[in-house]
Backbone as a printed PyTorch tensor [residue, N CA C, xyz], in Angstrom:
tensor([[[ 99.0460, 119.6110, 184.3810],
         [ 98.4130, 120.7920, 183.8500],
         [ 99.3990, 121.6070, 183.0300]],

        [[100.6650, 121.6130, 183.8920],
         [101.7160, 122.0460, 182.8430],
         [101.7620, 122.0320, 181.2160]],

        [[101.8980, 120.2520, 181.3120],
         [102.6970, 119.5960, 180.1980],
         [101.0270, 120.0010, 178.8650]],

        [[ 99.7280, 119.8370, 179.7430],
         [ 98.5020, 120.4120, 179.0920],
         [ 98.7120, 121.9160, 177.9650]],

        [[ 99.0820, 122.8620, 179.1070],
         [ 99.4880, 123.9830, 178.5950],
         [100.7320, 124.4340, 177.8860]],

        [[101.4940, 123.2970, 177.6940],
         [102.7140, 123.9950, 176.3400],
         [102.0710, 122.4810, 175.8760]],

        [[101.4900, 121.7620, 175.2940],
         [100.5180, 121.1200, 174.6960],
         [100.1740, 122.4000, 173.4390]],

        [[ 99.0820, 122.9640, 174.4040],
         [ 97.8890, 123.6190, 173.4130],
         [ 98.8340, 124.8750, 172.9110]],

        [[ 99.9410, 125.4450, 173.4530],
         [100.6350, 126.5060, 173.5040],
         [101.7500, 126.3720, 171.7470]],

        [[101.6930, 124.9450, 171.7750],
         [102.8680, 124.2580, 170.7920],
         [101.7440, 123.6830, 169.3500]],

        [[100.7860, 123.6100, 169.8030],
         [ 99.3510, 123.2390, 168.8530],
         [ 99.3620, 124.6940, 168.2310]],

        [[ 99.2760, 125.8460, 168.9100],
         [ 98.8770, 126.9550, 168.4670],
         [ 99.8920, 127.6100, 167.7960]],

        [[100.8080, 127.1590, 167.9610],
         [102.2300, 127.5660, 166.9560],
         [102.3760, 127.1500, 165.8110]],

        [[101.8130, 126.1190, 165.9450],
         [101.6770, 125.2240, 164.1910],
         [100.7200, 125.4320, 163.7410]],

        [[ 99.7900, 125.8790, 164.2250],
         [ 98.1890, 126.8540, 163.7710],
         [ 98.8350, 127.7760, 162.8060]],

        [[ 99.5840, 128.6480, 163.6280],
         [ 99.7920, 129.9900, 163.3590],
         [100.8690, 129.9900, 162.3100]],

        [[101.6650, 129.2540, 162.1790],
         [102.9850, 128.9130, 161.3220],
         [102.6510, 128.3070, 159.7970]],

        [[103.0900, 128.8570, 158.9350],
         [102.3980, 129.0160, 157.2110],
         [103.2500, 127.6000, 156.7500]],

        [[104.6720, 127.5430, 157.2610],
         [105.3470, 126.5080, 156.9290],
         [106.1510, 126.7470, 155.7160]],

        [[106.3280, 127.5260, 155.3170],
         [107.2170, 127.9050, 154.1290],
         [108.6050, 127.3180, 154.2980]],

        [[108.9020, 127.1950, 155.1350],
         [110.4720, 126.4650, 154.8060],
         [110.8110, 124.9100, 154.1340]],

        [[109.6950, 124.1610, 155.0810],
         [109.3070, 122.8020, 155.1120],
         [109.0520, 122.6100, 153.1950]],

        [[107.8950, 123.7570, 153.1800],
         [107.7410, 123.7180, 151.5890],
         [108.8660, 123.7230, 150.3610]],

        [[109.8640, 124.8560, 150.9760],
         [111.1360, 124.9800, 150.1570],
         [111.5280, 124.4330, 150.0930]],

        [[112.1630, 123.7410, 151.1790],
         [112.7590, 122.2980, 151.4140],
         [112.5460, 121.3700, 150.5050]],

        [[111.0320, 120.9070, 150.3920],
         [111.1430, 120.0700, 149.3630],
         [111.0080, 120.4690, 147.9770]],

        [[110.5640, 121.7870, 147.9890],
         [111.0380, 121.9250, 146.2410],
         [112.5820, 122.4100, 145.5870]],

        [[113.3630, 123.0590, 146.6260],
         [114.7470, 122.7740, 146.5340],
         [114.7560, 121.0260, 146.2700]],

        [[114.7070, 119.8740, 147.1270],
         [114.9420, 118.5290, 146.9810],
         [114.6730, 118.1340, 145.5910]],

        [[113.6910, 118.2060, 145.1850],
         [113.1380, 118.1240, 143.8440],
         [113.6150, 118.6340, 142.9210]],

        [[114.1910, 119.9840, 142.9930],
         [115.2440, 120.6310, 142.0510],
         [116.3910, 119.8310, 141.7940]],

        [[116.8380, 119.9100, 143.3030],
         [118.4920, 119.2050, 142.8520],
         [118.2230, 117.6860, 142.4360]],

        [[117.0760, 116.8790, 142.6970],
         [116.7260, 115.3050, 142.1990],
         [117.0370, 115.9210, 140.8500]],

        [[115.4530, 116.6730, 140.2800],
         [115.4990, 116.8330, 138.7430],
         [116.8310, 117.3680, 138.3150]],

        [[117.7680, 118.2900, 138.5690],
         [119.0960, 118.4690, 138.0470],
         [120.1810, 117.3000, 137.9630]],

        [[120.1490, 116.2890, 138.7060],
         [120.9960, 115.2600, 138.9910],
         [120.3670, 114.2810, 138.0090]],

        [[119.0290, 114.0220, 137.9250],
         [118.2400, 112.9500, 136.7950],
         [118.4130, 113.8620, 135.5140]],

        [[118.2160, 115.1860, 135.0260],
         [118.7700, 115.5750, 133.8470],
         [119.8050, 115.4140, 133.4530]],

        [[121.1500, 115.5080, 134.4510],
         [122.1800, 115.0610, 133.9420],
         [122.9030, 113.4900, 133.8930]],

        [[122.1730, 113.0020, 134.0500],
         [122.2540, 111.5720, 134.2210],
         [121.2820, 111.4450, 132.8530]],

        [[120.1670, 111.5320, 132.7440],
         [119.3340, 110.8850, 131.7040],
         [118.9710, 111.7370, 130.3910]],

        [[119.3850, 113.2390, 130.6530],
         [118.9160, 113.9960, 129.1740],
         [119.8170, 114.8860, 128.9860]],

        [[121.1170, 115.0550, 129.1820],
         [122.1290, 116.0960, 129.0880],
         [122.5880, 115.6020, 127.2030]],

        [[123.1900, 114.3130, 127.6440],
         [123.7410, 113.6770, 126.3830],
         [123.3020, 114.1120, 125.3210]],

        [[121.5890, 114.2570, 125.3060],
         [120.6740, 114.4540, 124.1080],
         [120.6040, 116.1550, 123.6800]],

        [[119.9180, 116.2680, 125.1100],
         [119.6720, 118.1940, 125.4770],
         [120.3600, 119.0650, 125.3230]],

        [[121.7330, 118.7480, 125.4280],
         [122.6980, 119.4150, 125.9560],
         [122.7560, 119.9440, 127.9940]],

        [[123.8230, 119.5400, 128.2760],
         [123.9780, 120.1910, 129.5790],
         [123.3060, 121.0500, 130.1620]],

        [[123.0140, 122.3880, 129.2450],
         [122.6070, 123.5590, 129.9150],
         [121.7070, 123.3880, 129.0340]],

        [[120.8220, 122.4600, 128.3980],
         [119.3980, 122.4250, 127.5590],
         [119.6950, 122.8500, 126.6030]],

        [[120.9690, 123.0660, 125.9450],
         [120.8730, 123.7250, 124.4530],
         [120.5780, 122.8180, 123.5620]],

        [[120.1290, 121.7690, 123.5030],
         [119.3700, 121.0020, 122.3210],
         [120.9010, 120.3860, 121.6570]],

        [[120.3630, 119.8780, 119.9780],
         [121.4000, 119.4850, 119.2910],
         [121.7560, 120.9320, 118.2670]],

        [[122.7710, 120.2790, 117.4860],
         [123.0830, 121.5430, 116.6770],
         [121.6710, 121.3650, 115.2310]],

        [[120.8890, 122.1840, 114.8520],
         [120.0310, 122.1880, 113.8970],
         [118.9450, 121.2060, 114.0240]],

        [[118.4970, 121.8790, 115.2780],
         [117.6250, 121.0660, 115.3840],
         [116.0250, 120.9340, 115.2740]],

        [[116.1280, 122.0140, 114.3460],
         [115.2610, 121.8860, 113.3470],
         [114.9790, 121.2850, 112.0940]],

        [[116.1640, 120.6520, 111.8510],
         [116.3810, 120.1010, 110.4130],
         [116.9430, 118.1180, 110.9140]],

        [[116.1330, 117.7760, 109.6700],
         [115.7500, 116.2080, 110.0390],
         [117.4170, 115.7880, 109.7440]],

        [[117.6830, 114.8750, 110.5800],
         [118.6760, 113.8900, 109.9410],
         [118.5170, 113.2050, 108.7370]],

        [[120.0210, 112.6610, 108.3380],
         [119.3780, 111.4940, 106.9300],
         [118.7380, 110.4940, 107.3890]],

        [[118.5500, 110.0980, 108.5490],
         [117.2310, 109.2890, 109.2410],
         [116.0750, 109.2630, 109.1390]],

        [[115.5520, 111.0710, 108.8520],
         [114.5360, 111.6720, 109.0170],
         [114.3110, 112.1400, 110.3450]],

        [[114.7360, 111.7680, 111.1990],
         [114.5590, 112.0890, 112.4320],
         [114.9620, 113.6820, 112.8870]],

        [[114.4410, 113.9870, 113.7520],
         [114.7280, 115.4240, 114.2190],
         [115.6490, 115.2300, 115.2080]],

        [[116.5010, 115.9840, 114.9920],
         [117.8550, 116.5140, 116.2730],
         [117.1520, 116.3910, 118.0820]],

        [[117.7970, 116.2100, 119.2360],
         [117.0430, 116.9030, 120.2340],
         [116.5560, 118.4600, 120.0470]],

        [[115.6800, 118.8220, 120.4230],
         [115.6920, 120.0540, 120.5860],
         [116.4510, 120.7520, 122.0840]],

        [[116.0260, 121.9770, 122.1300],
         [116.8700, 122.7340, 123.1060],
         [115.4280, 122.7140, 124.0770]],

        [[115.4520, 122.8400, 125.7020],
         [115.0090, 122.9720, 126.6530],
         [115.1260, 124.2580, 127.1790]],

        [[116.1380, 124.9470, 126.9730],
         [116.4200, 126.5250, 127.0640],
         [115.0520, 127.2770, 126.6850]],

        [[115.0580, 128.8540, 126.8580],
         [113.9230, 129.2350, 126.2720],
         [113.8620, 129.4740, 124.9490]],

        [[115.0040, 129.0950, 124.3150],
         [115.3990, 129.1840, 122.6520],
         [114.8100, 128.2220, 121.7770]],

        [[114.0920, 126.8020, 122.7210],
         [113.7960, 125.7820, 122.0890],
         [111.9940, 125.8660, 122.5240]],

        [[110.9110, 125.1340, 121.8640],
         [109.8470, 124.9120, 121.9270],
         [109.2280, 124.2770, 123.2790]],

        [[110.2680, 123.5090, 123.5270],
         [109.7600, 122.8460, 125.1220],
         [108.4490, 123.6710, 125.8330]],

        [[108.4870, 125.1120, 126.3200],
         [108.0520, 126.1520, 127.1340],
         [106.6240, 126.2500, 126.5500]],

        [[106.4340, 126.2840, 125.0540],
         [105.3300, 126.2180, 124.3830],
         [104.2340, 124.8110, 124.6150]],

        [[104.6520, 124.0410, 125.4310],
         [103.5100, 122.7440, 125.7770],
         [103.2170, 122.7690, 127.1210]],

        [[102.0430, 121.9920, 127.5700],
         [101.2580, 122.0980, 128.6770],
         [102.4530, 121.3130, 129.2490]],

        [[102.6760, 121.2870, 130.6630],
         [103.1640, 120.4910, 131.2150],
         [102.8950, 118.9220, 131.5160]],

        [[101.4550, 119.0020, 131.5940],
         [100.8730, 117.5900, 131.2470],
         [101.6360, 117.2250, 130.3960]],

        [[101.1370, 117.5750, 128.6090],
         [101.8700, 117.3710, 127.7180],
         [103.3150, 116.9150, 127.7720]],

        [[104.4700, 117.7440, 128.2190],
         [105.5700, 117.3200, 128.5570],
         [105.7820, 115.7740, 129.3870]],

        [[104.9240, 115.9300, 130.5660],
         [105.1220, 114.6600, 131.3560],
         [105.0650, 113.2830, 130.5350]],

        [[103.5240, 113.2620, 129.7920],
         [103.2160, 111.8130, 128.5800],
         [104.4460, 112.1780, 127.8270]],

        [[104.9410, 113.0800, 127.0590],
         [106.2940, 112.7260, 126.0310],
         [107.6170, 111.8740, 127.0490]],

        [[107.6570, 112.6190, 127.7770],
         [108.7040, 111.9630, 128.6760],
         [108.6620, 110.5260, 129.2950]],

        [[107.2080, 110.3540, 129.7220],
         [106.7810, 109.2570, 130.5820],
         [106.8000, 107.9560, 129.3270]],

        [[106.2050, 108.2610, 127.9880],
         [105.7670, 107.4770, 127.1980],
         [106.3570, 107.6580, 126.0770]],

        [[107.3550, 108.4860, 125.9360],
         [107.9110, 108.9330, 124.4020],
         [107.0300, 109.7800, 123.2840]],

        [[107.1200, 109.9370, 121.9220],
         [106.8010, 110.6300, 121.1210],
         [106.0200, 109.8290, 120.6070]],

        [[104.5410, 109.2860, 121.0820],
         [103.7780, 108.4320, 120.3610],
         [102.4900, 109.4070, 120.1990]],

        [[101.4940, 108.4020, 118.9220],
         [100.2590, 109.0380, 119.4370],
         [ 99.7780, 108.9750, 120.6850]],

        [[ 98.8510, 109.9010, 121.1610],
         [ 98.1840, 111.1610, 120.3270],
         [ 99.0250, 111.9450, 120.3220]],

        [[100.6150, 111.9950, 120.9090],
         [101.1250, 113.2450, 121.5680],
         [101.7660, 113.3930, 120.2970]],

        [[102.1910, 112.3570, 119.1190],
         [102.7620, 112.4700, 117.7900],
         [101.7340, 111.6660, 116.4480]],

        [[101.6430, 112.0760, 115.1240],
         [101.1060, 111.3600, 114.0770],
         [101.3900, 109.7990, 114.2630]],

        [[100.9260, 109.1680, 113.9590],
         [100.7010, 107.7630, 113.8340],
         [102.4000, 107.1370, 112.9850]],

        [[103.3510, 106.3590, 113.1720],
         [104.5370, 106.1830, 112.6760],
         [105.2730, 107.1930, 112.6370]],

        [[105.0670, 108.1960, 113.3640],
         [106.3090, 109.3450, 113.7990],
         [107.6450, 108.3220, 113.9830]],

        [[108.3680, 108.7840, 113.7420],
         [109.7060, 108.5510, 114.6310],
         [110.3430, 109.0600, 115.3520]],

        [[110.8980, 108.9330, 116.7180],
         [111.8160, 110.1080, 116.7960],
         [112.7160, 109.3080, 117.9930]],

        [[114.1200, 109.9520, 118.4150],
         [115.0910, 109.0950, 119.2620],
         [114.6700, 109.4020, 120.8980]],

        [[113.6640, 110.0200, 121.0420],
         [113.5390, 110.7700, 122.2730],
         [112.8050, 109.0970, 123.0450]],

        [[113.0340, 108.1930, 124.0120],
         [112.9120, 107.2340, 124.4330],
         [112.0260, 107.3600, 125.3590]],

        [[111.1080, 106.9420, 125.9540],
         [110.0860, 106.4140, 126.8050],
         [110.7550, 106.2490, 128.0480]],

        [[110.8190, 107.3630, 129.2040],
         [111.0370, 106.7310, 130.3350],
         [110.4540, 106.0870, 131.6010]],

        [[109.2160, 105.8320, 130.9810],
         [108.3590, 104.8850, 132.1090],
         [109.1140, 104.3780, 132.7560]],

        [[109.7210, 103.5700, 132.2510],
         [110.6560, 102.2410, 132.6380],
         [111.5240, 102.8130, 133.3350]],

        [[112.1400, 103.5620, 133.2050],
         [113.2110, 104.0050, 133.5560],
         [113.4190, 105.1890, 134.8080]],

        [[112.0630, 105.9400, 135.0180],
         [112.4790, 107.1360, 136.1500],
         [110.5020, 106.7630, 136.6460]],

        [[110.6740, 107.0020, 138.2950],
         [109.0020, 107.1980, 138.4160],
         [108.4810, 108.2120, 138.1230]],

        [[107.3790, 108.6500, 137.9420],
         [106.2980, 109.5750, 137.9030],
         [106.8270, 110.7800, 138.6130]],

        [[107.3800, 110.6310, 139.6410],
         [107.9060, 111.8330, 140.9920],
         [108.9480, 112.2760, 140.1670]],

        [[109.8530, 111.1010, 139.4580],
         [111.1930, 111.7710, 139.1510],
         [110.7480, 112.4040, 138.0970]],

        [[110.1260, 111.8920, 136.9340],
         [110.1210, 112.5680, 135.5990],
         [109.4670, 114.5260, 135.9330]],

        [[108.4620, 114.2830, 136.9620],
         [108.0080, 115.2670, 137.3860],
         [109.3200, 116.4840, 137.9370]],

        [[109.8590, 115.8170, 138.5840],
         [111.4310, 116.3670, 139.0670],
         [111.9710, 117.2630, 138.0940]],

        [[112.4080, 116.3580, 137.1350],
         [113.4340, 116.5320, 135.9180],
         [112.5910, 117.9430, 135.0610]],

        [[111.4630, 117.3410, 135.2570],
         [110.2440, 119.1500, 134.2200],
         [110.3720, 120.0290, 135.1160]],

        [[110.6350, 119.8000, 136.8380],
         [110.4630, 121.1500, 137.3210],
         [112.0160, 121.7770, 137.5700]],

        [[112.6100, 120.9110, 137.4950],
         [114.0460, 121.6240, 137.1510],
         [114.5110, 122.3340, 135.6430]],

        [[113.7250, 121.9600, 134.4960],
         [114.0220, 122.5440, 133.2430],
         [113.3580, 123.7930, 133.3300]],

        [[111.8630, 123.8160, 133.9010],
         [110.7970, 124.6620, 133.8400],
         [111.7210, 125.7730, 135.0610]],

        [[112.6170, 125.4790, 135.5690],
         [113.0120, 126.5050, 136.9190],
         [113.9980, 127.3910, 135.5980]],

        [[114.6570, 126.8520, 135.3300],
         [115.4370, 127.1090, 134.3010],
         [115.0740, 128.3630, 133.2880]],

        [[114.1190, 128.1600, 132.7420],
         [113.8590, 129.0780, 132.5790],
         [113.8270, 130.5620, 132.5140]],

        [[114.2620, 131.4820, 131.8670],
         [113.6990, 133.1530, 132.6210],
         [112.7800, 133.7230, 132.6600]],

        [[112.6640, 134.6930, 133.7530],
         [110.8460, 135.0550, 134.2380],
         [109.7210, 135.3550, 133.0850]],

        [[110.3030, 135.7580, 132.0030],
         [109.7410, 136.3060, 130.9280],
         [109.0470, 134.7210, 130.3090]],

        [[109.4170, 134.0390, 129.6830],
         [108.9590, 132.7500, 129.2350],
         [108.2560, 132.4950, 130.4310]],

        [[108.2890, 131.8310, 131.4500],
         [107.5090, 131.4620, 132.5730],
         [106.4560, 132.1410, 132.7040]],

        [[106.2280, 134.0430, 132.6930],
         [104.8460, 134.3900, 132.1080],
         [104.3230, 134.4650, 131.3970]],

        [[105.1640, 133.8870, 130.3570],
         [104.0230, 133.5450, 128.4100],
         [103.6460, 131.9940, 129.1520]],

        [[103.8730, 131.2710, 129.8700],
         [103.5350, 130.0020, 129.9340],
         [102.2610, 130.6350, 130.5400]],

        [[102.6130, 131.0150, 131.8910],
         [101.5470, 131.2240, 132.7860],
         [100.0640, 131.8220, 132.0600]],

        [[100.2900, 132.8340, 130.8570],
         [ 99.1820, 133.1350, 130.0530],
         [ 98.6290, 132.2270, 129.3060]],

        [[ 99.6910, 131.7120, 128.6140],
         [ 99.2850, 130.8900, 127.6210],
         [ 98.4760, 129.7030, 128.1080]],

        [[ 98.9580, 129.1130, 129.5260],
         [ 98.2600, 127.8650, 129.8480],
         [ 97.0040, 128.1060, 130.9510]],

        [[ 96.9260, 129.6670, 131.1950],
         [ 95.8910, 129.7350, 132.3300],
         [ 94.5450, 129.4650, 132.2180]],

        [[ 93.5930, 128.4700, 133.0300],
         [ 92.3310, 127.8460, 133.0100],
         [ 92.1360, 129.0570, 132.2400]],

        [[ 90.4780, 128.6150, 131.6730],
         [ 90.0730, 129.3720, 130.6520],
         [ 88.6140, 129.8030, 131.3690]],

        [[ 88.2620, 130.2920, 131.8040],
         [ 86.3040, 130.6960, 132.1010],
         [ 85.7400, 130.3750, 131.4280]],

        [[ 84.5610, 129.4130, 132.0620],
         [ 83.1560, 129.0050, 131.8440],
         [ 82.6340, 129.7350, 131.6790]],

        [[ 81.9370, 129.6530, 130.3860],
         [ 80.3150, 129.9860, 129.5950],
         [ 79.6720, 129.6560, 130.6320]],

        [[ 79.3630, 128.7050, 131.3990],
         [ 77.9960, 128.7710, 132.1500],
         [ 78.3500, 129.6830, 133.1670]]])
């Protein structure tokens, strides 16, 4: 009857318990993954601290465009996150680019899973300062139904 009653006593604690640490836990984990896979797979390009390339607005004699910056100085912040994930997951193809775009930014399907690439956006997106993070939050918030 005891072992019954810190049973239901230990049930009702995890009722009552929101779990916020457990949660942190893993989005800290996910941070430091995505910080460790950025610098392993997009520093070279990004720069370290996301500062992009130098002019990277202006095409190479390639034609190609520079990296851009990931900072809030660069365009990154301005796309859905979806959006971000297909560039990353699949590279700069259509629909996400014109038809024979070019660009050096590589396809990492192959290369990181779904969890990680996800990682690597929520560590740039942490990055961020609060101010950009609420033009996102406006800019991308569901929209209300007409019906």
């Amino acid at each position: 009857m005891k072992a019954l009653g810190l049973a239901m006593l230990a049930s009702a604690m995890l009722v009552a318990c929101d779990d916020p640490p457990a949660t942190a836990a893993v989005a800290d984990a996910a941070l430091t993954q995505g910080a460790t896979l950025y610098a392993a797979q997009c520093a070279s390009c990004h720069g370290a601290n996301g500062e992009g390339q130098p002019n990277w607005r202006e095409r190479k004699a390639d034609g190609r465009l520079p990296a851009p910056p990931h900072d809030a100085s660069g365009h990154t912040w301005h796309h859905p996150m979806e959006m971000l994930f297909q560039m990353t997951r699949d590279g700069i193809v259509p629909p996400l680019a014109p038809e024979g775009y070019q660009s050096d930014m590589p396809a990492f399907g192959k290369t990181l899973s779904d969890d990680e690439i996800r990682a690597v956006l929520a560590y740039i997106e942490h990055q961020w300062p609060d101010e950009v993070k609420q033009m996102r939050a406006e800019r991308f918030k569901p929209q209300a139904s007409g019906r």
